[in-house]
N, CA, C and O atoms as a MOPAC input file, in Angstrom:
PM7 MOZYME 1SCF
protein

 N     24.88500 1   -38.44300 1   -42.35100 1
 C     23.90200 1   -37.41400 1   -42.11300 1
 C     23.72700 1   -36.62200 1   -43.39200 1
 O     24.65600 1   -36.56300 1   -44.19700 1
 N     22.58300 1   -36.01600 1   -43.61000 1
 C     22.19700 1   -35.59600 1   -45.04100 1
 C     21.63700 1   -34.19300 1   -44.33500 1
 O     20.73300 1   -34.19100 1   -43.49900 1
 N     22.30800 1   -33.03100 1   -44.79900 1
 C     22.15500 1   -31.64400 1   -44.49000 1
 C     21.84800 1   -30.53000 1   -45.50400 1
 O     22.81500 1   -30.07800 1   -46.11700 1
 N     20.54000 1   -29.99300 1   -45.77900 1
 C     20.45000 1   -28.86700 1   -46.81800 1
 C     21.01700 1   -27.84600 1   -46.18800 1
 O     21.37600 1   -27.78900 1   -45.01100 1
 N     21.12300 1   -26.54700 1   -47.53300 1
 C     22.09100 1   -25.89200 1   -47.40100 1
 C     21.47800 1   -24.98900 1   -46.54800 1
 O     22.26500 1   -24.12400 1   -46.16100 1
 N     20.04500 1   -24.85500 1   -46.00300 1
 C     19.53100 1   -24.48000 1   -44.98300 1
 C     20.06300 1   -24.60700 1   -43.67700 1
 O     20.43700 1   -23.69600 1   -42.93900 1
 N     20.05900 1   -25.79200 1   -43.46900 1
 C     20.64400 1   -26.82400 1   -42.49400 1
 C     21.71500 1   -26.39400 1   -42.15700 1
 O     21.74100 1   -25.94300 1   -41.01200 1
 N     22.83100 1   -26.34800 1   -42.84800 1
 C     24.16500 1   -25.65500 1   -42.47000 1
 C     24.34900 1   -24.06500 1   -42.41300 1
 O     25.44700 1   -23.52900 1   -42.56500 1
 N     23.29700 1   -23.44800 1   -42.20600 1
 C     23.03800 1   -22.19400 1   -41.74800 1
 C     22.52400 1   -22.37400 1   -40.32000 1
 O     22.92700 1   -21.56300 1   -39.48600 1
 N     21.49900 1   -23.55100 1   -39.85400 1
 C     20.13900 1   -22.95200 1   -38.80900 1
 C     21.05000 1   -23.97100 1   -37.41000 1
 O     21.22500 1   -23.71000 1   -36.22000 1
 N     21.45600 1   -25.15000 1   -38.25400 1
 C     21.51700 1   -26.06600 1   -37.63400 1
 C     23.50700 1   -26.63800 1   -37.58600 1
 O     23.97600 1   -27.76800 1   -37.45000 1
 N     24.05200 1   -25.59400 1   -37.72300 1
 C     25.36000 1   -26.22700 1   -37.75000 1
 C     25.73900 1   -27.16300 1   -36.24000 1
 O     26.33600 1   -28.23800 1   -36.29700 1
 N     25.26900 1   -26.52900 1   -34.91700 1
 C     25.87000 1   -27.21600 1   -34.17000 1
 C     25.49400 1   -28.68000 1   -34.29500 1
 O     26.01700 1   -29.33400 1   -33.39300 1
 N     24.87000 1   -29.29200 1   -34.99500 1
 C     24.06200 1   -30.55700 1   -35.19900 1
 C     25.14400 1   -30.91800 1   -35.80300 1
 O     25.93500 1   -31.62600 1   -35.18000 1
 N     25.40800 1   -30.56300 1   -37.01800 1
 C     26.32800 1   -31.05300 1   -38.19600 1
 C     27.68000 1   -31.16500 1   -37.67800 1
 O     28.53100 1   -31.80000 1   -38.30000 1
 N     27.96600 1   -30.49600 1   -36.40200 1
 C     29.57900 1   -30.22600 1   -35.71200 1
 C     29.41400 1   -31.39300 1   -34.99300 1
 O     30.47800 1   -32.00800 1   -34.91100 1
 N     28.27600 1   -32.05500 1   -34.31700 1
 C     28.54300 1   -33.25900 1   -33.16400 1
 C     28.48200 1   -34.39300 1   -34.08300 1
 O     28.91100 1   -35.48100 1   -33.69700 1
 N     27.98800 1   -34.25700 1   -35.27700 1
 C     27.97900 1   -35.47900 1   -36.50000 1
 C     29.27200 1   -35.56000 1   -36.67600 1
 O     29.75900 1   -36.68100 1   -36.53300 1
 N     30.15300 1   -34.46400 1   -37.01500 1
 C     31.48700 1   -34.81900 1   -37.62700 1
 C     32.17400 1   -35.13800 1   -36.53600 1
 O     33.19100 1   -35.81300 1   -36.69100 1
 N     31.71800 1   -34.66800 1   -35.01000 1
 C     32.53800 1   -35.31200 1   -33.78900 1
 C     32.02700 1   -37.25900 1   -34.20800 1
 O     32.75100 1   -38.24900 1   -34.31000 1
 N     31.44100 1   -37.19900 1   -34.26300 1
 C     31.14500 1   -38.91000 1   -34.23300 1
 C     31.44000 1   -38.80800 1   -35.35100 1
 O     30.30300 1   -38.81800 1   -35.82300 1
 N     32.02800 1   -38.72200 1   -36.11800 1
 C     33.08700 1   -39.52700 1   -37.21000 1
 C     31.64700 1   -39.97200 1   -38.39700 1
 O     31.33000 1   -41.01100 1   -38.97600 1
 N     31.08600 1   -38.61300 1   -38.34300 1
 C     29.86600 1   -39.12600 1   -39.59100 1
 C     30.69800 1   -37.87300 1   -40.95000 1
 O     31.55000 1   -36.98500 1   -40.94000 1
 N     29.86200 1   -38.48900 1   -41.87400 1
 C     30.05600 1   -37.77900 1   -42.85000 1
 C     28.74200 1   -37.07700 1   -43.32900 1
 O     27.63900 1   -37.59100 1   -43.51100 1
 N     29.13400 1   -35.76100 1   -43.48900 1
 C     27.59400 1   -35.13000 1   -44.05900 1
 C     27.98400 1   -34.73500 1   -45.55000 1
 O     28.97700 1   -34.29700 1   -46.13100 1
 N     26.86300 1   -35.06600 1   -45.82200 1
 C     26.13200 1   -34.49100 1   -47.25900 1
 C     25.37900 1   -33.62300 1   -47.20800 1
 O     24.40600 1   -33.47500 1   -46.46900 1
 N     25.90500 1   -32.79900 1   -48.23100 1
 C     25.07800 1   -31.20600 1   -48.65900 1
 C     24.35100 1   -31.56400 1   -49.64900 1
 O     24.66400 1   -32.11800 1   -50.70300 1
 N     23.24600 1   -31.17700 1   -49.20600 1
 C     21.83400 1   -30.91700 1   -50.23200 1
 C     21.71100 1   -29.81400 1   -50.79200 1
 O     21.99200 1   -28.94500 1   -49.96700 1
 N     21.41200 1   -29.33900 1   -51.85100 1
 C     20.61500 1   -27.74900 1   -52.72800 1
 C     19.61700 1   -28.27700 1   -53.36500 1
 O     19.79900 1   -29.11600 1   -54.24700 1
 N     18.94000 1   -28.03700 1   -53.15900 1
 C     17.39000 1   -28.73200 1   -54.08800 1
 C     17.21000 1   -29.82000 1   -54.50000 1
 O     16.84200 1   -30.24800 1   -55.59300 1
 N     17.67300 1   -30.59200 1   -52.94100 1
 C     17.45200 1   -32.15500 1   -52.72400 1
 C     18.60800 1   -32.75300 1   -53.89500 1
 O     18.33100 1   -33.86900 1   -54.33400 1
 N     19.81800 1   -32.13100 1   -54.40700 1
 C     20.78100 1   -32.66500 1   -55.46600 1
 C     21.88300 1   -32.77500 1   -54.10500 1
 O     21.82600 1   -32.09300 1   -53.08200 1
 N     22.76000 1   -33.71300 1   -54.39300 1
 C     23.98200 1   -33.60700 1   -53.48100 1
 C     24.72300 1   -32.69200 1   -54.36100 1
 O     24.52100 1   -32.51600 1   -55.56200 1
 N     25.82000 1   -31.99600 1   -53.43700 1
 C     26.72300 1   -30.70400 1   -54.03500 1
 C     27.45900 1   -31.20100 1   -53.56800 1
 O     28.28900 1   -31.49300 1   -54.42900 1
 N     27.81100 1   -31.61200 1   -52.45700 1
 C     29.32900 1   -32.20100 1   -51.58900 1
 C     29.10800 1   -33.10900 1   -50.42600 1
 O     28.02400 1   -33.64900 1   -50.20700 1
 N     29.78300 1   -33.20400 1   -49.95900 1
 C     30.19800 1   -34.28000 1   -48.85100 1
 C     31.08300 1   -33.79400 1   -47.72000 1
 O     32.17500 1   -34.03000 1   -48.23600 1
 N     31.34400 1   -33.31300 1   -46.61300 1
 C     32.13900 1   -33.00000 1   -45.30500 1
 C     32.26900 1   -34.18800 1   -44.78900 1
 O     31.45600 1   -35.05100 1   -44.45500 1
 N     33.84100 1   -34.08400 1   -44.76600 1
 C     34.24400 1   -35.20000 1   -44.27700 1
 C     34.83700 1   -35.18100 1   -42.84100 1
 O     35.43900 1   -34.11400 1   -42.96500 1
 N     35.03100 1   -35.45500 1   -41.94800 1
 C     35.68300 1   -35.57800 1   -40.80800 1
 C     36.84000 1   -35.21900 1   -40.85300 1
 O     37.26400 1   -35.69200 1   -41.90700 1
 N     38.20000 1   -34.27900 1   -40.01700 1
 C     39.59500 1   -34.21600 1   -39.81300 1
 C     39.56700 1   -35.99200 1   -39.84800 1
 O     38.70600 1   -36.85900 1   -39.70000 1
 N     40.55000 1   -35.96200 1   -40.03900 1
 C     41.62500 1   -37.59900 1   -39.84100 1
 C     42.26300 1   -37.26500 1   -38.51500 1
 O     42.86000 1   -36.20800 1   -38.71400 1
 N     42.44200 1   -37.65400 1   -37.20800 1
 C     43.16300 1   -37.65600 1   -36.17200 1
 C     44.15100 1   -37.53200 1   -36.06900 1
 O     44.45800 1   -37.41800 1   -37.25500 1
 N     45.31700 1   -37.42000 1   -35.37400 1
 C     46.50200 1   -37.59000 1   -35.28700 1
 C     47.08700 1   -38.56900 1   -34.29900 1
 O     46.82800 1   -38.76600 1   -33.11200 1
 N     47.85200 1   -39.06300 1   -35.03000 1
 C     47.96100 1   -40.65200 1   -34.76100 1
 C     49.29700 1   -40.40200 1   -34.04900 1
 O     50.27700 1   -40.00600 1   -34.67900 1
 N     49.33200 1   -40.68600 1   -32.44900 1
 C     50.76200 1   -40.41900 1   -31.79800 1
 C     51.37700 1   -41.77100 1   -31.76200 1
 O     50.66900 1   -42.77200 1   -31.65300 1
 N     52.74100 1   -41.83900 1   -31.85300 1
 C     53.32100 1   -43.08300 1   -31.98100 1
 C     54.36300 1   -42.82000 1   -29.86900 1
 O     54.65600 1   -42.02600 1   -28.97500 1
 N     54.42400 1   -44.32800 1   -30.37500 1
 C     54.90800 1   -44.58500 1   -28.80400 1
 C     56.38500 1   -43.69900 1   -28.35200 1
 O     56.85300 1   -43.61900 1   -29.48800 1
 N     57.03200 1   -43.25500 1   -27.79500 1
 C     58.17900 1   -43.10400 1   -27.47200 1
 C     59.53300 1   -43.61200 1   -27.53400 1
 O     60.65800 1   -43.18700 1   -27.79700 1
 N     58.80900 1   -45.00700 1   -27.08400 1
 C     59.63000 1   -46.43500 1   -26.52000 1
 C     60.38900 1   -46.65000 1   -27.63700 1
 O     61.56800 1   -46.94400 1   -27.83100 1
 N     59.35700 1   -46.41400 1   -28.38500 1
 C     59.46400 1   -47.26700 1   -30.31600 1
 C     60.84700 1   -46.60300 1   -31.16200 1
 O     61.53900 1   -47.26400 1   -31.93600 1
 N     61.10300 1   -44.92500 1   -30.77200 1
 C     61.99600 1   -44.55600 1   -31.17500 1
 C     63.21300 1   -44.93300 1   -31.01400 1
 O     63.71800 1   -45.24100 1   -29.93400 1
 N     63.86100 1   -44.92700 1   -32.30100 1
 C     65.91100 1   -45.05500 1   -32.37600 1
 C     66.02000 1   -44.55800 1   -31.49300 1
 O     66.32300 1   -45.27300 1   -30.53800 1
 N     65.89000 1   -43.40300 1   -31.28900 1
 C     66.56700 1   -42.66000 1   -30.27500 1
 C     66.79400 1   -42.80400 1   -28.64600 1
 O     67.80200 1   -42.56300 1   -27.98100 1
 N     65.52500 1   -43.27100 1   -28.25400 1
 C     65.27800 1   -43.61200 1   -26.88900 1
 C     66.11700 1   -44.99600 1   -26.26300 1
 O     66.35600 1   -46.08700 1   -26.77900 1
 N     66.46100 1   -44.40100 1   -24.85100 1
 C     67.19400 1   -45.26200 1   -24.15500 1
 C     68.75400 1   -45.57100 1   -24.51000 1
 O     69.48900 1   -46.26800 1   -23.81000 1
 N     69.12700 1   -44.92400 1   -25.72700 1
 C     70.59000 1   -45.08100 1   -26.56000 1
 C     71.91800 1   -44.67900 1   -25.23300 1
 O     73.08400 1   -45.04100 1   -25.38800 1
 N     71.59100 1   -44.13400 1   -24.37200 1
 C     72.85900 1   -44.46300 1   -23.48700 1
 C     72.78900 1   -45.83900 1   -22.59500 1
 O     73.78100 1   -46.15500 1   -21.93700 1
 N     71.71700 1   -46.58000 1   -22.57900 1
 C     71.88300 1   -47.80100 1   -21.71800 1
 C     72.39700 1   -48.48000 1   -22.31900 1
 O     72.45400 1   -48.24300 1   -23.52500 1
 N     73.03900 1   -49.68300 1   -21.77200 1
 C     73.70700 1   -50.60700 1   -23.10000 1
 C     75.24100 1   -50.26700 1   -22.76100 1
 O     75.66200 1   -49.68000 1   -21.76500 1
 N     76.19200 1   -50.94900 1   -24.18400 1
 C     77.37000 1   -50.60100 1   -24.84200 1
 C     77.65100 1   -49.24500 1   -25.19800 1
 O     78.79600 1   -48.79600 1   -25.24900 1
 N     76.79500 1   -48.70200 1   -25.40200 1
 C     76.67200 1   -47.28900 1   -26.35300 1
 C     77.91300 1   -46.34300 1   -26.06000 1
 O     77.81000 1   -45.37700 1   -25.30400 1
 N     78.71000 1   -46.57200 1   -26.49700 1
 C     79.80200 1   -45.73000 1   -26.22300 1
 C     80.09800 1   -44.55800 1   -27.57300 1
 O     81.18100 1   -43.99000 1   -27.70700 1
 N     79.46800 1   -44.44700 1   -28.06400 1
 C     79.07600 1   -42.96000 1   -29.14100 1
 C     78.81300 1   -42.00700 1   -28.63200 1
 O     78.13700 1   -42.14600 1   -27.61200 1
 N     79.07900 1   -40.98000 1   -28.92600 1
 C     78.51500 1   -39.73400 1   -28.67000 1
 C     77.19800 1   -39.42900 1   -29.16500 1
 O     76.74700 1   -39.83200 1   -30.23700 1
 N     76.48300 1   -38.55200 1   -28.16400 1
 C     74.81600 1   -38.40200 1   -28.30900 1
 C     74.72300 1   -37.40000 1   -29.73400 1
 O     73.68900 1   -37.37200 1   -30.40100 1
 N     75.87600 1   -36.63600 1   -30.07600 1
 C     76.05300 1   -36.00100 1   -31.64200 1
 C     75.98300 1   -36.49800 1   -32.91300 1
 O     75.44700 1   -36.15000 1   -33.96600 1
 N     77.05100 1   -37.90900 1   -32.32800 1
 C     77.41500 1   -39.07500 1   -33.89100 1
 C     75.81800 1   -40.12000 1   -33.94100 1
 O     75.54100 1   -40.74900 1   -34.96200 1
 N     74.87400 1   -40.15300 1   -32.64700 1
 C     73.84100 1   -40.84000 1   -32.96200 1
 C     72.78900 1   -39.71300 1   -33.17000 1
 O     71.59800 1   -39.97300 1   -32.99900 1
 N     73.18100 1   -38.51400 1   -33.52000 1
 C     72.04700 1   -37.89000 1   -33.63700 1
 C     72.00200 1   -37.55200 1   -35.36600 1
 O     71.08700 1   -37.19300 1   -36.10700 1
 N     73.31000 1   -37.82400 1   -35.57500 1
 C     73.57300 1   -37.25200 1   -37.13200 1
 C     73.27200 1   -38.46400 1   -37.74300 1
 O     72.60200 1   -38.31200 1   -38.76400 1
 N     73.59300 1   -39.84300 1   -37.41100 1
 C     73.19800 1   -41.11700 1   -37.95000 1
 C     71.68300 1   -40.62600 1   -38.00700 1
 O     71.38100 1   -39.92300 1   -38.97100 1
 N     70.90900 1   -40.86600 1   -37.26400 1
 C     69.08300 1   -40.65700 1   -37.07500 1
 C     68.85500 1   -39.53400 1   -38.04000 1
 O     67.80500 1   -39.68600 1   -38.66400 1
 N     69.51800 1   -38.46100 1   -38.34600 1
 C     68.62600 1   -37.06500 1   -39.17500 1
 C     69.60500 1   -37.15400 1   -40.37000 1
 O     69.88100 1   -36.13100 1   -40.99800 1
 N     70.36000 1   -38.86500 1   -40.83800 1
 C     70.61000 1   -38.65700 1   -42.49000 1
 C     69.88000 1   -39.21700 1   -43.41400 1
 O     69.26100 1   -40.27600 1   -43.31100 1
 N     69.99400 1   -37.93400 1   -45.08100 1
 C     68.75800 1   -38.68600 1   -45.26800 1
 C     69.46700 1   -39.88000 1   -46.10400 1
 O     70.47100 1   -40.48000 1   -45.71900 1
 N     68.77500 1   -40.12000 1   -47.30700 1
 C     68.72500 1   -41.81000 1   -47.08700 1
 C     69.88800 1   -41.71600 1   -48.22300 1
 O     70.11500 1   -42.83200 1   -48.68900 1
 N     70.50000 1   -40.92500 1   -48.66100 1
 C     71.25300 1   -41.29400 1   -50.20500 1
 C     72.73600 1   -40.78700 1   -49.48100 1
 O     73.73100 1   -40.70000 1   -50.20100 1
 N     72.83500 1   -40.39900 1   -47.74600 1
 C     74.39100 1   -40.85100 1   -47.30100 1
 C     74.98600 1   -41.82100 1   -47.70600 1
 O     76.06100 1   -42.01200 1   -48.27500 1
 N     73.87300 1   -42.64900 1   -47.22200 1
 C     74.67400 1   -44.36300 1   -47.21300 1
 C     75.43000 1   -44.75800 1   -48.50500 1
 O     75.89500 1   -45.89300 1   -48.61400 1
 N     75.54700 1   -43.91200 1   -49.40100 1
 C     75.97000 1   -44.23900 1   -50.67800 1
 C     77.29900 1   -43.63400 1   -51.06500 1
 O     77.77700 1   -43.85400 1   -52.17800 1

């Protein structure tokens, strides 16, 4: 969508259902582009299931829910 800087004064709710549909607008000033509005990026939820963490007492698991919680939140230069 191509929007003068008029446009984003008279007509924003137009330009708000564009960026809901994942358009990108361009700003006009005397028919020159000045910028570009881009859409938020979403937030991308990941599964539950997928986590280390989940389900860790079914099983063998004979650890404590402390010693698997400190394994999961070390960072990466323990292991060394």
């Amino acid at each position: 969508m191509k929007a003068s800087v008029v446009d984003l004064r008279y007509k924003m709710n137009d330009i708000l259902k564009a960026l809901e549909r994942n358009e990108e607008v361009t700003v006009l000033y005397h028919g020159k582009v000045k910028g570009v509005i881009v859409p938020a990026k979403k937030e991308l939820y990941k599964s539950m299931v997928n986590h280390p963490f989940f389900g860790m007492l079914s099983g063998d698991n004979k650890r404590s829910v402390l010693d698997t919680l400190s394994d999961l939140r070390k960072t990466r230069y323990d292991n060394i």
